[in-house]
C-alpha positions in Angstrom: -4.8 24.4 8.1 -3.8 26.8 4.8 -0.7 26.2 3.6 2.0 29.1 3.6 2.9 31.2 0.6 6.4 30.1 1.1 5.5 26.6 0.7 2.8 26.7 -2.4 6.0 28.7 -3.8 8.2 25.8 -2.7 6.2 23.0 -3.9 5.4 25.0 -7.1 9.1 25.1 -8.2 9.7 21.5 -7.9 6.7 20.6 -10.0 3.9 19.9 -7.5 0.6 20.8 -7.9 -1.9 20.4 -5.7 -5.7 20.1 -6.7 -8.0 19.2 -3.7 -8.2 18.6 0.1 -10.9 16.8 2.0 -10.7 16.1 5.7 -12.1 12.7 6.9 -14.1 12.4 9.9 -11.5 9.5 11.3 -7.7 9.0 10.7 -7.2 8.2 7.0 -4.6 4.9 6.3 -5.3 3.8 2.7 -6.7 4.9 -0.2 -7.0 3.5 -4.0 -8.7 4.6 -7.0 -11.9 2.1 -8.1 -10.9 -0.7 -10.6 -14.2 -0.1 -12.1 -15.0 3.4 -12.4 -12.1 5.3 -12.3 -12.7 8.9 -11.6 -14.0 7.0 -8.1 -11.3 7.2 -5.2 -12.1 4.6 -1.9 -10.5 5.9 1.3 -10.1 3.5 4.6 -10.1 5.0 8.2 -9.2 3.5 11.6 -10.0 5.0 14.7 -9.7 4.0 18.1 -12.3 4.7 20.4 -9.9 5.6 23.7 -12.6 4.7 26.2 -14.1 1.2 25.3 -10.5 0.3 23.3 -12.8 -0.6 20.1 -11.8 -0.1 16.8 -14.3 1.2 14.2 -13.5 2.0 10.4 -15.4 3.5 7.7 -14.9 3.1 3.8 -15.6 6.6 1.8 -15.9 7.0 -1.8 -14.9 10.2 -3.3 -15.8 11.9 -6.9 -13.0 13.4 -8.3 -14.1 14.5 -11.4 -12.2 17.7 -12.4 -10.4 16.7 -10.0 -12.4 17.8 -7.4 -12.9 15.3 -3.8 -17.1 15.3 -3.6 -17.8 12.3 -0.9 -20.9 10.1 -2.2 -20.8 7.4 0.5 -19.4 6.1 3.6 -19.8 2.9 5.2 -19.4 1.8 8.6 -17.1 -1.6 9.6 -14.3 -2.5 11.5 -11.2 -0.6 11.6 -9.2 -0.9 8.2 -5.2 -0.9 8.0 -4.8 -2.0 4.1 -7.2 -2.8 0.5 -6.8 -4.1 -2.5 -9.0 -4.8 -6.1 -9.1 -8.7 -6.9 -7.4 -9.4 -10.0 -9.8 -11.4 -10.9 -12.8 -9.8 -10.6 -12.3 -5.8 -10.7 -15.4 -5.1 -8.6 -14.2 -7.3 -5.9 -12.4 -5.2 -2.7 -10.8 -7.4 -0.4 -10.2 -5.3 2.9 -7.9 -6.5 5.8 -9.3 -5.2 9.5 -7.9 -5.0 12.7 -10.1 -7.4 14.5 -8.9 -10.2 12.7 -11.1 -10.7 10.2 -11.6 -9.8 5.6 -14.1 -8.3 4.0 -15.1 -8.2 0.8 -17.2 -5.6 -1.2 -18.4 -5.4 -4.6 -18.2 -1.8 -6.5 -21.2 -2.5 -9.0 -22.8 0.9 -8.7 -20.9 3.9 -9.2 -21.8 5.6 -5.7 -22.3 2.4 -3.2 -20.5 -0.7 -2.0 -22.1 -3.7 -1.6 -21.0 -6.0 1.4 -20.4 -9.7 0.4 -19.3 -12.1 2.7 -16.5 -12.0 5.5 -13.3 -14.1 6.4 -12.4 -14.8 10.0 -8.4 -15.4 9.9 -7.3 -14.6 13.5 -9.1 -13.6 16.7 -10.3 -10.6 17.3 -7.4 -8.7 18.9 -5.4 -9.9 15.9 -4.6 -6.9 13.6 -4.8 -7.8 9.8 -1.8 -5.6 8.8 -1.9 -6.2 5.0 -2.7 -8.3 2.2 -2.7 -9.1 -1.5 -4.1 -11.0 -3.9 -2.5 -14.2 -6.4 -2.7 -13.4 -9.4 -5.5 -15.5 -10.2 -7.8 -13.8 -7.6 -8.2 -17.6 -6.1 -5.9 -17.1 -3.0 -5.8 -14.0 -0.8 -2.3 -13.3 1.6 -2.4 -12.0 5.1 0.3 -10.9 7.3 -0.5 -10.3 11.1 0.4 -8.4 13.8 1.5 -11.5 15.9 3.8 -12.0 13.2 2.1 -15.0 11.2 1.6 -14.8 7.6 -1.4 -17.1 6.3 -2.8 -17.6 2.3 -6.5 -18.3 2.6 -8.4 -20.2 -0.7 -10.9 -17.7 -1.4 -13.7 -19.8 -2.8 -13.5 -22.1 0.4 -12.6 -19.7 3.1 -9.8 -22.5 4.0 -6.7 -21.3 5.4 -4.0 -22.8 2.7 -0.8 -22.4 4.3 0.6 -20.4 7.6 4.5 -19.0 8.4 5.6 -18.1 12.0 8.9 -16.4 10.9 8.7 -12.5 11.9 9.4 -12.3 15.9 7.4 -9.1 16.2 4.7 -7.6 13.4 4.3 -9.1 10.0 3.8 -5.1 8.3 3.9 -6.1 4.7 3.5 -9.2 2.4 3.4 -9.2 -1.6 2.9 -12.4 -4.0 5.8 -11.9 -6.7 4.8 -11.6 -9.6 8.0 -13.3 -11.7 7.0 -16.5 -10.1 3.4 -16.5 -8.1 4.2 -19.4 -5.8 6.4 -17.4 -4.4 5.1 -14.8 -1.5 7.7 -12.4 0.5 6.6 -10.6 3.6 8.6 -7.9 6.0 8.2 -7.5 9.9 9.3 -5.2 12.3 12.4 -7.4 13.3 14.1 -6.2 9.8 13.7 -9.3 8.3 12.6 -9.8 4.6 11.7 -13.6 4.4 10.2 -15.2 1.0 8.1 -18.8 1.3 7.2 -21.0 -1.6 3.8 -21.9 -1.3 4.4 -25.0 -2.5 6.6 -25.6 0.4 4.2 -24.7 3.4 6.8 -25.6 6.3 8.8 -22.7 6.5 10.3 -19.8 4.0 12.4 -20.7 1.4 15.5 -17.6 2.2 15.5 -14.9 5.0 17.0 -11.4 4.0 18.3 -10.4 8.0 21.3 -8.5 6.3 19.8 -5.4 3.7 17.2 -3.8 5.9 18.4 -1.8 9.4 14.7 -1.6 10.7 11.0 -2.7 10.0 10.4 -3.7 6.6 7.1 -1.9 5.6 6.7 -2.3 1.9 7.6 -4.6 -1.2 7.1 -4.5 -4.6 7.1 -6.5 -7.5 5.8 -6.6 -10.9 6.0 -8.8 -14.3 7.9 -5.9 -15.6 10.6 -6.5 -12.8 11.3 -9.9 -13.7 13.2 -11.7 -10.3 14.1 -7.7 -8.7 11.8 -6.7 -6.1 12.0 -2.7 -4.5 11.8 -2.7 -1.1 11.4 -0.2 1.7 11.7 0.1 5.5 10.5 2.1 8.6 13.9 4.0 8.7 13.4 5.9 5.4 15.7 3.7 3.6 14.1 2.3 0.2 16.5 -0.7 -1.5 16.1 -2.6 -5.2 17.1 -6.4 -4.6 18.0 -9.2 -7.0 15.8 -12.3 -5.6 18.9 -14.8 -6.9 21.7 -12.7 -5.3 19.8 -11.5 -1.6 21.1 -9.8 0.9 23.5 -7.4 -1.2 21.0 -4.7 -2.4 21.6 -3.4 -6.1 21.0 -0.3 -4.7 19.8 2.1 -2.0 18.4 5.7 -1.0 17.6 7.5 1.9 14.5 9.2 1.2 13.7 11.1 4.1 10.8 9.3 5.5 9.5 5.5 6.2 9.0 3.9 3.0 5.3 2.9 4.0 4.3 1.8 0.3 5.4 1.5 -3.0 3.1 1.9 -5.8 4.1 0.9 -9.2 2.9 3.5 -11.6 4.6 2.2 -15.2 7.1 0.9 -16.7 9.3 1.6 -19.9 12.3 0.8 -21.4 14.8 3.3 -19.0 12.6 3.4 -15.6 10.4 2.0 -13.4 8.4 4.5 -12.2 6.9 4.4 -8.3 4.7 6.2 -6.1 6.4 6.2 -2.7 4.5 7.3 0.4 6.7 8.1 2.8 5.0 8.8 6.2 6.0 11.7 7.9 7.8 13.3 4.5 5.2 12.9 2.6 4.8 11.3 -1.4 7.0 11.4 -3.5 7.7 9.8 -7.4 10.4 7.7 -7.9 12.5 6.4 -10.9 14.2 2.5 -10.6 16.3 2.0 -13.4 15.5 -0.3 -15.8 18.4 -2.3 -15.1 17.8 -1.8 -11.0 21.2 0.2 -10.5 19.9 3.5 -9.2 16.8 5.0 -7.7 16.1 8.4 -8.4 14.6 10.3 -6.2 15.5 13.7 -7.2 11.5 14.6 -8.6 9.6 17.0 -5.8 7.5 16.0 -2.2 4.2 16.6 -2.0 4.4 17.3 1.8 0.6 19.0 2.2 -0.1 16.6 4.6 0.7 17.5 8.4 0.5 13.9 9.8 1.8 10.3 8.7 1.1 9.4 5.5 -0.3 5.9 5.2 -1.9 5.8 1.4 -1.1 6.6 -1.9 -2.3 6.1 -5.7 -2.0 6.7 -9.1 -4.5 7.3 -11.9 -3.3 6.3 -15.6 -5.4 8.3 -17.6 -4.3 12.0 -16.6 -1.4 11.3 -13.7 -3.8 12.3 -11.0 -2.1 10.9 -7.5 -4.2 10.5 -4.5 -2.9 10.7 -0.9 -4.4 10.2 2.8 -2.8 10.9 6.0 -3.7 9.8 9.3 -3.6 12.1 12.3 -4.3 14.9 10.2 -7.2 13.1 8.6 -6.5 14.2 5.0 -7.2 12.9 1.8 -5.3 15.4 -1.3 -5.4 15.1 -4.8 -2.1 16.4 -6.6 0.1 15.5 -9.7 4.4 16.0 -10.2 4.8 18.1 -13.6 7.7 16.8 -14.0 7.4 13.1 -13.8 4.3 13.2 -16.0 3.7 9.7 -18.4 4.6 11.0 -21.7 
């Protein structure tokens, strides 16, 4: 479907401009750029198959040079809900499926990905919702859709530590990055819990008062020193001081679940933050330095007709990349106005 005039125009005046559009075969739910070669975007899909209730995934690479979407592989797996690059190794692709298992891939050739090995975490009807990596690229974090969040050793395949705290689903977690024994992770009952790893029992402080529905989405970065952003189902996005929780620094209501947060760079007067918003869209954002406001006054790229699951940015010329899901939609796009100077 072609855009209106009325809304090129629209999205024109705020400072959006859009680049490319490619339609994936199966709903899109996660995209990042390659660690490695960089003008390389990697898109995940999920799609179930109504009839036999199975769950099947493929993992696309995309050349955007000129920023252009050309698709140069696909791969066949298991349905995919969330990615992420290995610190440690930048060719390494960790990928979290929905038949409770991780994969990981190595990006050694500019057009392929290699399979590597597998992790079995959960059984099968267990959705791995999302994950991330320590810092060290030794440990990798799970969170579940029974609610159980589990840190696996990578090396060993061992499972390291497991929390039962989140009644429902376990949407997000995210290893801070002030202090990396500490991992935080948000479920659908509202709750934002943090567990010391060094402390495998139970979770170190529960957040049940800041967020009024699922948390979806936390950030953190050295740059951020103990403040984490955070974001939830029911559009509401908050900044947090990790010594003072439960009374958010501050809050906005940005029109649409708060589905990820994607740090883009820091300087001395703003953090600045991909948000993808679901059904609004993806938007930049501004944090404060000090964590006092969040600015969300910059345009929304709102191309995409269905939720929108993934989002990324590209240093070297601001490029963003989006994917929805219904829709099937992968866009390429950049904000004017928020530009890295």
């Amino acid at each position: 479907m072609h855009l209106t005039f009325s809304k090129l125009a629209n999205m024109a005046d705020q400072g959006i401009k859009g680049f490319a559009t490619d339609y994936t075969d199966w709903p899109a739910d996660v995209c990042k750029y390659s660690a490695v070669f960089d003008d390389i975007l990697v898109v995940g899909t999920y799609m179930l198959d109504e009839t036999t209730r199975l769950r099947h995934g493929k993992l696309v690479l995309y050349d955007t040079q000129e920023r252009k979407l050309n698709r140069i592989f696909v791969m066949h797996c298991d349905a995919i809900l969330d990615f992420k690059w290995s610190p440690h190794d930048p060719s390494i692709l960790a990928v979290a499926h929905s038949t409770g298992h991780i994969s990981f891939y190595r990006h050694q050739f500019r057009a392929e990905l290699m399979f590597l090995r597998g992790i079995k975490v959960a059984d099968s009807s267990v959705l791995m919702l999302a994950l991330d990596f320590s810092d060290d690229g030794k440990d990798i974090s799970v969170s579940l859709s029974n609610g159980i969040v589990i840190t696996i050793d990578i090396p060993s395949g061992v499972i390291k530590n497991t929390w039962k705290e989140h009644h429902y689903e376990a949407w997000t977690v995210h290893y801070s990055r002030d202090d990396n024994n500490l991992l935080y992770s948000g479920g659908d009952d509202a709750v934002l819990n943090c567990y010391d790893q060094r402390i495998p029992s139970s979770c170190v402080w529960k957040d049940i008062k800041t967020h009024q529905s699922g948390v979806v989405s936390v950030l953190s970065r050295p740059t951020f020193g103990s403040y984490i952003a955070t974001g939830e189902y029911g559009d509401l996005m908050h900044t947090l001081d990790t010594r003072r929780i439960g009374r958010p620094i501050a809050d906005a209501n940005l029109g649409g679940g708060v589905w990820r947060l994607e740090h883009m760079y820091s300087n001395d007067d703003y953090h600045q933050v991909l948000g993808v918003l679901m059904h609004r869209g993806a938007q930049v954002l501004r944090i404060a330095s000090d964590f006092s406001s969040i600015d969300a006054t910059s345009g929304v790229f709102d191309d995409h007709e269905s939720m929108c699951y993934g989002g990324d940015w590209r240093r070297k010329d601001n490029l963003i990349a989006t994917c929805s899901f219904y829709d099937k939609r992968v866009c390429l796009w950049e904000d004017m106005n928020r530009l890295m100077n």
